[in-house]
Each structure stands twice: as structure tokens, then as C-alpha cells.
Legacy VTK file of the C-alpha trace (Angstrom):
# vtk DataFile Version 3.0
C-alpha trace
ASCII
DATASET POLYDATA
POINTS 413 float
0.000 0.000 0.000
1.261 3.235 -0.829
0.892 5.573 1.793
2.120 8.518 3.723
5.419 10.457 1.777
5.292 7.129 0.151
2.233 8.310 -1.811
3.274 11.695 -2.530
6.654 10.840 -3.831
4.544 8.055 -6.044
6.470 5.278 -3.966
9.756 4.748 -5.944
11.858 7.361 -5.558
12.626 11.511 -5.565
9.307 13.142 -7.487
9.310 13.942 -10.716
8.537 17.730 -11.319
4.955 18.214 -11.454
4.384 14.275 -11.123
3.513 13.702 -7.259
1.324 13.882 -4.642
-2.694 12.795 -5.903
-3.569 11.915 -9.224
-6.943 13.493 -8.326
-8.659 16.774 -8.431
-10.329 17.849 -5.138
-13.079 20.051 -3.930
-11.126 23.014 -1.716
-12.180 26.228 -0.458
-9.740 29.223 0.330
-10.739 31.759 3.380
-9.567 35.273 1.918
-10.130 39.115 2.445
-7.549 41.767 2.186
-9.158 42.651 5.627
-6.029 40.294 6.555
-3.231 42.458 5.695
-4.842 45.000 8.916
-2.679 42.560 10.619
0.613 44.913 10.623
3.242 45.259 13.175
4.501 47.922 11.372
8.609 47.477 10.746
8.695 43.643 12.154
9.456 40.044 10.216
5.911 39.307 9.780
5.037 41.654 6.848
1.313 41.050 5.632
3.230 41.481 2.275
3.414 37.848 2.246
-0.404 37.543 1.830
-0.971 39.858 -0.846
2.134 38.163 -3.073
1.179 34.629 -2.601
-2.437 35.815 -3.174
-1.501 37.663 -6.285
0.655 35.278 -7.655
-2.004 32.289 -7.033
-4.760 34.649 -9.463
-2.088 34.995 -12.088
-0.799 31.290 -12.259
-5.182 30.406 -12.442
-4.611 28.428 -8.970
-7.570 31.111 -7.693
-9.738 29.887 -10.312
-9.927 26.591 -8.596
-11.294 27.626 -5.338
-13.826 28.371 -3.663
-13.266 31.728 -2.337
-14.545 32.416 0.992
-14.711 36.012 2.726
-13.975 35.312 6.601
-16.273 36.218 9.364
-14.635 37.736 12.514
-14.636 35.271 15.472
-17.038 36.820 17.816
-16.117 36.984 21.848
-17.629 33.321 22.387
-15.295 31.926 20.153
-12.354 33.610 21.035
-13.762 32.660 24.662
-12.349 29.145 23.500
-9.138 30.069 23.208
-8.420 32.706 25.767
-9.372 34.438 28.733
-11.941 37.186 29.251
-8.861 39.220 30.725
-6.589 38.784 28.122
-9.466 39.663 25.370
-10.016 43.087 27.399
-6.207 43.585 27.058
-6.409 43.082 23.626
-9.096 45.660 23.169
-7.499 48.140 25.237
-4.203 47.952 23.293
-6.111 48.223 20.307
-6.895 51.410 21.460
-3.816 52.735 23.311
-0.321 52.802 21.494
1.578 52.788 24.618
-0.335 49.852 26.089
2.446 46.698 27.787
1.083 43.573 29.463
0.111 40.310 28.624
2.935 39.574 26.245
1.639 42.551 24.302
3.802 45.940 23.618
7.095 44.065 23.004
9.157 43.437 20.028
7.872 40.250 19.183
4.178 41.514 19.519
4.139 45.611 19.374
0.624 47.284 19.627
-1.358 48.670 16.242
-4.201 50.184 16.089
-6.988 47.596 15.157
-5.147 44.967 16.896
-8.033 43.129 17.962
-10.359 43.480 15.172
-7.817 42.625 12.419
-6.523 39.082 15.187
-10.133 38.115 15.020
-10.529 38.348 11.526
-7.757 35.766 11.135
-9.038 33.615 13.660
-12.992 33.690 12.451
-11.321 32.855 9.148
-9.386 29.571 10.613
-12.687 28.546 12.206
-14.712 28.855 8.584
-12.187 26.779 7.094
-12.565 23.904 10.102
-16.360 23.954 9.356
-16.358 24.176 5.630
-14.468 20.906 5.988
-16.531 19.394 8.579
-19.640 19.809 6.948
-18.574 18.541 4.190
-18.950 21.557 1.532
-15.460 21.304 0.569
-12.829 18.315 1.131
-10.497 20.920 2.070
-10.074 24.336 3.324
-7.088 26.780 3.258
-6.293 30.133 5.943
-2.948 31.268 4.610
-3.525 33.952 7.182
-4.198 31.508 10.405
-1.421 29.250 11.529
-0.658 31.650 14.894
0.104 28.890 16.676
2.170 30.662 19.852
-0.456 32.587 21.488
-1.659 31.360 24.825
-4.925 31.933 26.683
-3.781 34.987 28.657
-0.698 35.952 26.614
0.675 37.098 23.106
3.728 35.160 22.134
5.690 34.908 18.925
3.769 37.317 16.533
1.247 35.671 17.592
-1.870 37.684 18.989
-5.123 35.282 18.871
-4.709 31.534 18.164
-6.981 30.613 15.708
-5.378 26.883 15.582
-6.409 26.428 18.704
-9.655 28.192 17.630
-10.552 25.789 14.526
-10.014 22.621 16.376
-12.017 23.237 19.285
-14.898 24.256 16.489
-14.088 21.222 15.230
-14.756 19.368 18.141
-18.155 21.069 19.154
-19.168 20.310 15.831
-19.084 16.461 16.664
-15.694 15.314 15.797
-14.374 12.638 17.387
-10.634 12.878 17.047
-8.719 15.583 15.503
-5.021 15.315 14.095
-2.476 17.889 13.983
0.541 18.322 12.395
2.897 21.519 12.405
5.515 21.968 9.950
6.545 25.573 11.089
10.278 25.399 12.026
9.555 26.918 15.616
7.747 24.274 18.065
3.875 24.845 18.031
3.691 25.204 22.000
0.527 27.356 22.398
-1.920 24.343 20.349
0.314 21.643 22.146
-0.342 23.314 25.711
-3.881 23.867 24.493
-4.416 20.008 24.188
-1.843 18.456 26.828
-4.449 16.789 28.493
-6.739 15.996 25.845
-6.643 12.665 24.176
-9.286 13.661 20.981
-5.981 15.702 19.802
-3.157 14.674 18.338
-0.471 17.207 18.212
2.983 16.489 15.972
5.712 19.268 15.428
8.513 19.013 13.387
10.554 22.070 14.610
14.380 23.173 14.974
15.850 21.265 18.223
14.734 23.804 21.311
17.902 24.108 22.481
18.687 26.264 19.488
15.006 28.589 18.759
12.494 29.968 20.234
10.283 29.196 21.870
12.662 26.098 23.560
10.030 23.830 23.978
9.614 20.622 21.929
11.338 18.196 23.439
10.758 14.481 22.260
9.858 13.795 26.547
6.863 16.291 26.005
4.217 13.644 25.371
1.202 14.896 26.743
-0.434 14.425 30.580
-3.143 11.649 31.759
-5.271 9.881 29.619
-3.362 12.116 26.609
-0.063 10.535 27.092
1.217 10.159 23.731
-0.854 12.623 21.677
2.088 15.152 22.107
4.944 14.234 19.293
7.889 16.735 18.723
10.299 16.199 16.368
13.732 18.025 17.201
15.553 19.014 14.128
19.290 20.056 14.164
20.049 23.422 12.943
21.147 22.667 9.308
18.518 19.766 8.267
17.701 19.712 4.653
15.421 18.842 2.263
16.378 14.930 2.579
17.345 15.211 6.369
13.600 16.582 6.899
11.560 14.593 5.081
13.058 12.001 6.720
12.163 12.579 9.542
8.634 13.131 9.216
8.358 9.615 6.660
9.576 8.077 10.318
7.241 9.489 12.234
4.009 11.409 11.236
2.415 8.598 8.984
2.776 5.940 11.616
1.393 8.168 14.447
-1.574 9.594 12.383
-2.342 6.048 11.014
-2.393 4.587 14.590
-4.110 8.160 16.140
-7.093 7.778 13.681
-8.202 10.677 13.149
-11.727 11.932 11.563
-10.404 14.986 10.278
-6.283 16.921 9.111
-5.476 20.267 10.704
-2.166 21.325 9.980
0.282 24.698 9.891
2.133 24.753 6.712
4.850 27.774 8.290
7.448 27.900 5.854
9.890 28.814 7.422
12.068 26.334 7.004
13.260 27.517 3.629
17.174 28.032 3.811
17.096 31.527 3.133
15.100 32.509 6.088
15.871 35.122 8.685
15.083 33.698 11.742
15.439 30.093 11.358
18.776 27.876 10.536
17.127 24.790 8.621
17.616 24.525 4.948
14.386 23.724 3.325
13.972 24.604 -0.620
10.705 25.569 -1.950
11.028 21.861 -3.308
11.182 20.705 -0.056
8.461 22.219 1.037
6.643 21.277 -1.712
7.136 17.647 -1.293
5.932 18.094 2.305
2.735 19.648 1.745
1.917 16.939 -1.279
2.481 14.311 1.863
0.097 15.833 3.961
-2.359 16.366 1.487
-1.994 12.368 0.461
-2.153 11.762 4.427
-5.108 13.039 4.681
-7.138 11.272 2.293
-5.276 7.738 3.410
-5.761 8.327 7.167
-8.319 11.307 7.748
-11.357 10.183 5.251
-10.007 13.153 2.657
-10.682 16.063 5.581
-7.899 18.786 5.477
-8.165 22.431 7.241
-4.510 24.049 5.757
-3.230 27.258 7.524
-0.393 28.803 7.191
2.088 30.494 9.861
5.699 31.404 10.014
7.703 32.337 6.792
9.797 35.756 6.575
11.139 35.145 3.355
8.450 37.476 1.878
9.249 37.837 -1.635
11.377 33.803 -2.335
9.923 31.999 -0.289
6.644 32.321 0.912
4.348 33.538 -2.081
5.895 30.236 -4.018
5.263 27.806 -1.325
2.093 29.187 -0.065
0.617 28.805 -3.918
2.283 25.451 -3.851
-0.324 25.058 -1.264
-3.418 26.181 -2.342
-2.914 24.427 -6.008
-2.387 21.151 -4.037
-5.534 21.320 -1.739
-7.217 21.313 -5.193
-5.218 18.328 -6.503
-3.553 20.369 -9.107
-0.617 20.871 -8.434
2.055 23.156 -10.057
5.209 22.239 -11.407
8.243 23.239 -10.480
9.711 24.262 -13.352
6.381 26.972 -14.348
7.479 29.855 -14.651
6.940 33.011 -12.279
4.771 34.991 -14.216
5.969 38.110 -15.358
2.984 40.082 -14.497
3.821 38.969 -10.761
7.257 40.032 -11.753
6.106 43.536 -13.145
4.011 44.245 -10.101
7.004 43.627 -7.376
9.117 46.280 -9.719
6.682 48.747 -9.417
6.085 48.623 -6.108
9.804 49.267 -5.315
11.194 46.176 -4.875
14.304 45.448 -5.960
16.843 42.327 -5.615
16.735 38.377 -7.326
12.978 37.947 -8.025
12.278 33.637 -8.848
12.505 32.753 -11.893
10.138 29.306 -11.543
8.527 28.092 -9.239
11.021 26.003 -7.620
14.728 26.036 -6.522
15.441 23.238 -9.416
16.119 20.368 -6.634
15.143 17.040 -6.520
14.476 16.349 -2.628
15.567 12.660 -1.939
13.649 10.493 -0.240
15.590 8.356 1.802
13.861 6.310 4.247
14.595 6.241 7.856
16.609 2.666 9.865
17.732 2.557 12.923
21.108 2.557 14.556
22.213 5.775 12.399
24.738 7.803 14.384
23.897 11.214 13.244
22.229 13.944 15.190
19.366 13.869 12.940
18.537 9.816 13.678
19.581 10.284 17.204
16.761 12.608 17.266
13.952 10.962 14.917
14.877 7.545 17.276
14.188 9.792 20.865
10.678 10.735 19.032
10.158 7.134 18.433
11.409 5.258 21.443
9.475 8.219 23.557
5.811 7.676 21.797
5.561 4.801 19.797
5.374 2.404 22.161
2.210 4.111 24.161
0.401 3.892 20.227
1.001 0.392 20.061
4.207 0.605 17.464
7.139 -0.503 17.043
10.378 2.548 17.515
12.396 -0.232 16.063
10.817 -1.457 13.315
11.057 0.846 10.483
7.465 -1.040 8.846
5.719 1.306 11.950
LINES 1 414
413 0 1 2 3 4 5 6 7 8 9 10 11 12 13 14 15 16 17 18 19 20 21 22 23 24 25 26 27 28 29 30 31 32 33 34 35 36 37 38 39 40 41 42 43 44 45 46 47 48 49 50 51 52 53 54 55 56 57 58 59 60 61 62 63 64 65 66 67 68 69 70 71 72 73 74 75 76 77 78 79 80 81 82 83 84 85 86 87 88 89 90 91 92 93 94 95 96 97 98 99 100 101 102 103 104 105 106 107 108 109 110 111 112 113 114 115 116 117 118 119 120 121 122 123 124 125 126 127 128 129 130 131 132 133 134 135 136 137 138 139 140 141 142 143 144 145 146 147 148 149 150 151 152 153 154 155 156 157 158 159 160 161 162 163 164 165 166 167 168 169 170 171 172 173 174 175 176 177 178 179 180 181 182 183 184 185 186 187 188 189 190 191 192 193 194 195 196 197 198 199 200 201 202 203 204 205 206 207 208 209 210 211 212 213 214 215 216 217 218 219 220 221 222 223 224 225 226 227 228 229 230 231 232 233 234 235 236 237 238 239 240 241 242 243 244 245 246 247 248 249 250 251 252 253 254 255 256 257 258 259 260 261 262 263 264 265 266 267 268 269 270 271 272 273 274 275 276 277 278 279 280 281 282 283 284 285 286 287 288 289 290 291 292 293 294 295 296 297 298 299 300 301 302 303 304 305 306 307 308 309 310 311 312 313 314 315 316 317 318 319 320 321 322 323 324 325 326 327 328 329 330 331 332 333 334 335 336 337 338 339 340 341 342 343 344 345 346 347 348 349 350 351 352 353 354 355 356 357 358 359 360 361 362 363 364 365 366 367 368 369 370 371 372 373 374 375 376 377 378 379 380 381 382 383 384 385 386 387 388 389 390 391 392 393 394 395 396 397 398 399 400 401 402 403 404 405 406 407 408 409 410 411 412
């Protein structure tokens, strides 16, 4: 059975450009308003510039025309209420509101006040929650929120750009809407500890993160002994990835551990945060992803969850400061796949896209296709290898495994 990265690598060998993931089109629906970009920290990393590229260059490659386009609601205060405390809303409001406002992880350099904080934070996060039920009720097969993915913020506190948490937000919709068990998987290089903490205790959720190893980034939690409390033991999975893990050392990892673990979780429905900040030219991160790389991992989530989660996928995005190289390539990478159309590699950036980043200013190498021109290998995982990187997938095995009933030896599980 093929299955996993198996299926989106087609199960005998590195893809061939524009040849993986499904052989399938799919119903998907993408959550969008320029109402998004309110969601400004002025001079910071996370420039809503991101948005309106990989938005624009999605309409001019024709990925747009393959959606369903969906204007977000804002989440109102009882489903915020959800996520955070009533305290920590007021504080949100009141910054809002005052420019010199400091308290509850709000006024500092990761998370500076702007006016319209709130309203523009529960855009995002009404827009997370459409996506969970246009998937749950079945309208679409899957749903993407390039703008949600905020997966630091914690019930009383901003953390990590990160004002509301609309992950957090979605899967707890999804939940009240009847689902059973929910899987999630974060590919952001920075450990997803506000949805983990969300769900410690909570055995409907599974949370995985792939993630650069704590020790070296924010927000130095993620270890492999994190596994979740009580009856939820084992529904926490972090994957610690050295500084320096590429394209091969990455997807690696996650063919070793995230198909096993969903398979064995069972999950009725896919929530996952596509951050893309991985890529090797990223500010704030030392892995050393291409936008082939990242490619190749969102074609194996999208074929894990029609094997393991009955075709249900809610897609948001998240971290990602390469604004003009990275994200707008990998982030339409994303939407075209959630429709089961994928685009090649090799297309070309269109010059239009091109034309329109000139004009604005911008100046520098634009991309020339839409990939890097690399081939990611797909090497499967054994055990007994001595490096850093399968010292660290085997600690994420040998810690969880076991408590789903598999195998950290046995490279079948």
C-alpha cells in the first residue's frame, strides 16, 4: 500500500517535477479578504506582504480559479472565549486602542501594539474557524487560511507574533461540531507550543511538530519527553531538528514518524500549519528547506489526509519571513495542491507577478520558476544511524511509539 510520503513521492523514488502527490482533483475552499493584511506590526518580520504576493501570484498562475473563495467572518467573543481568557481579550481591546499599552505579552518586540489589533486578530481567527467547518460539513474536502497558523499565542498571553490563536480556535470548532478525534501536524520550524499546551491533556488531539531542536530557537520547547499528561499521554509528538537539516534530512524525519502516528491516532479529520519557514534563506530560522522541499511536504500531507483522515484537510499557514522567495511560491504550492492540481516546479513566475514587485519598489533576485530546481531525496529512515538527525527521529520514536502500540524499532511502523 502506498501511503504517507510514500504516496506523494509516487512510492519509488525523488518526485518527478509536477508528477507527485494525488492523481486526483479535489473540492477546496480558500478563506480570503484583504481585511487580513490589517494585521501589521509595522517594521517587524511578519510583513502582511506575504499575503498579498502569494495571493496575487495564485490569481495569475489560475490556482484562484480553482477555489472556492470564501470572505472570513470575525470570530465573535464566544469563540475567542475558547481560546483565551476574558482578561486577556479586554487587554487586547485596550491595546487596540492605546499605542503605549504593555502587558500580557503585548507591547514588546515580538508583539508591538497597532491600532486595530483586535479586530484585524479576530478576523484571522474567524477565518481559521470557517475553514474547520467548511471541511466538517462537508462543503469542501479541504479548506485553506494562509492567514491563520498563529500557533504561539496562549490563553492569557501574546507570544511569537502571535496575537489570537486561531489553531487552537478551529479545532475546538471542530470538536463542538461532533468530531471525534482531531489530528495535527505543524511543519513551522519553531515548536507549536501554544496548540500543544492547548491540548496536553486531551486525548481527541493529536499534536505532531517538526521544529528546529529547542535548544537552538524559540520558543525552547519541543522536546521528544513532552508527550502529553493523563489519559493524553502520547498525543504530544515533537520532532527536534538540528540546525542545518535539509530537504532529505527533513523529510526524513517526518516519513519516520508522522504517517505511523496519524495512522495509529485515527483521526476523523487533518489540521495542519504549513509555516514555511524552514526555507534556507530565512531570517530567523537555521534549517535549509527549498521551496522543493516544502513542496514535497505539503503533497504528503495532502496524500495523508485522504489515506488516514477520510479526505478532511483544514490548511493554515504560519511562520515564513522570506516574503518575496519563499513564501508567495510555497504558499501557492499550497493552495494548487488542496485542489489536486498541483504546479510544477519548473512553471514559470509569471511576469505580471514580476512587473508588479518592480513597481512597487522592490528590488533584488525575483524567482525565476517556481522552484529552486532540486530534486528532494527520499531516503527512508533505519535505525542505529549515528547522526544527530537519527539520534533525534529515534528519541521521538522510542518516547511515543510504544504508548500507540508501534514498534520505535521497526522501520514497517
Amino acid at each position: 500500500m502506498i501511503t504517507g510520503l510514500d504516496a506523494a513521492a509516487g512510492a519509488t523514488g525523488p518526485p518527478t517535477p509536477g508528477g507527485y502527490g494525488l492523481a486526483m482533483a479535489c473540492s477546496a475552499a480558500a478563506v480570503w479578504d484583504e481585511g487580513y493584511l490589517a494585521y501589521d506590526f509595522g517594521e517587524h518580520p511578519l510583513n502582511p506582504v506575504r499575503l498579498e504576493l502569494t495571493i496575487r501570484l495564485a490569481r495569475e498562475l489560475g490556482v484562484l480559479d480553482r477555489l472556492e473563495l470564501l470572505a472570513p467572518r470575525p470570530a465573535d467573543e464566544a469563540q475567542l472565549l475558547t481560546a483565551h481568557t476574558g482578561d486577556y481579550l479586554a487587554a487586547v481591546r485596550a491595546a487596540s486602542l492605546d499605542p503605549s499599552f504593555a502587558g500580557y505579552g503585548l507591547g514588546t518586540d515580538d508583539d508591538p501594539v497597532f491600532p486595530g489589533m483586535y479586530d484585524a486578530s479576530a478576523l484571522i481567527a474567524g477565518g481559521s474557524a470557517m475553514a474547520a467547518g467548511q471541511v466538517w460539513d462537508g462543503r469542501s474536502e479541504h479548506a485553506v487560511n494562509i492567514a491563520g497558523g498563529l500557533h504561539h499565542a496562549m490563553p492569557g498571553f501574546a507570544s511569537g507574533f502571535c496575537v489570537f490563536n486561531d489553531v487552537v480556535l478551529a479545532i475546538r470548532a471542530l470538536l463542538a461540531a461532533g468530531a471525534g478525534k482531531v489530528a495535527y501536524v505543524d511543519i513551522d520550524v519553531h515548536h507549536g507550543d501554544g496548540v500543544q499546551a492547548a491540548f496536553y491533556d486531551d486525548p481527541r488531539v493529536l499534536t505532531i511538530s517538526l521544529h528546529q531542536d529547542p535548544r537552538t530557537l524559540f520558543p525552547g520547547t519541543g522536546h521528544p519527553s513532552e508527550l502529553g499528561r493523563g489519559a493524553a499521554q502520547g498525543t504530544a509528538v515533537n520532532i527536534a531538528l538540528p540546525p542545518g537539516t535539509d530537504d532529505a534530512g527533513w523529510l526524513r524525519a517526518f516519513g519516520a514518524v508522522v504517517p505511523s502516528v496519524v495512522r495509529a491516532f485515527g483521526p476523523d479529520v487533518l489540521v495542519t500549519q504549513c509555516g514555511c519557514d524552514t526555507h534556507h534563506e530565512d531570517p530567523l530560522a537555521n534549517l535549509e528547506l527549498s521551496v522543493d522541499g516544502q513542496r514535497t511536504a505539503i503533497a504528503a500531507l495532502h496524500a495523508l489526509a485522504h489515506e488516514a483522515a477520510h479526505g478532511k484537510w483544514v490548511a493554515l499557514g504560519g511562520g515564513g519571513y522570506g516574503v518575496i522567495r519563499c513564501v508567495p511560491r510555497t504558499w501557492t504550492h499550497l493552495l494548487a495542491e488542496a485542489t489536486g492540481e498541483p504546479v510544477a516546479p519548473e512553471t514559470l513566475v509569471p511576469p505580471a507577478w514580476a512587473d508588479y514587485l518592480r513597481g512597487r519598489g522592490i528590488r533584488g533576485e525575483l524567482p525565476r520558476t517556481m522552484g529552486e530546481g532540486r530534486e528532494p531525496l527520499l531516503i527512508s529512515w533505519a535505525p542505529g544511524g549515528e547522526s544527530w538527525l537519527d539520534r533525534s527521529i529515534g528519541a521521538t520514536r522510542h518516547a511515543v511509539f510504544p504508548l500507540l502500540g508501534l514498534d520505535p524499532d521497526d522501520p514497517r511502523d
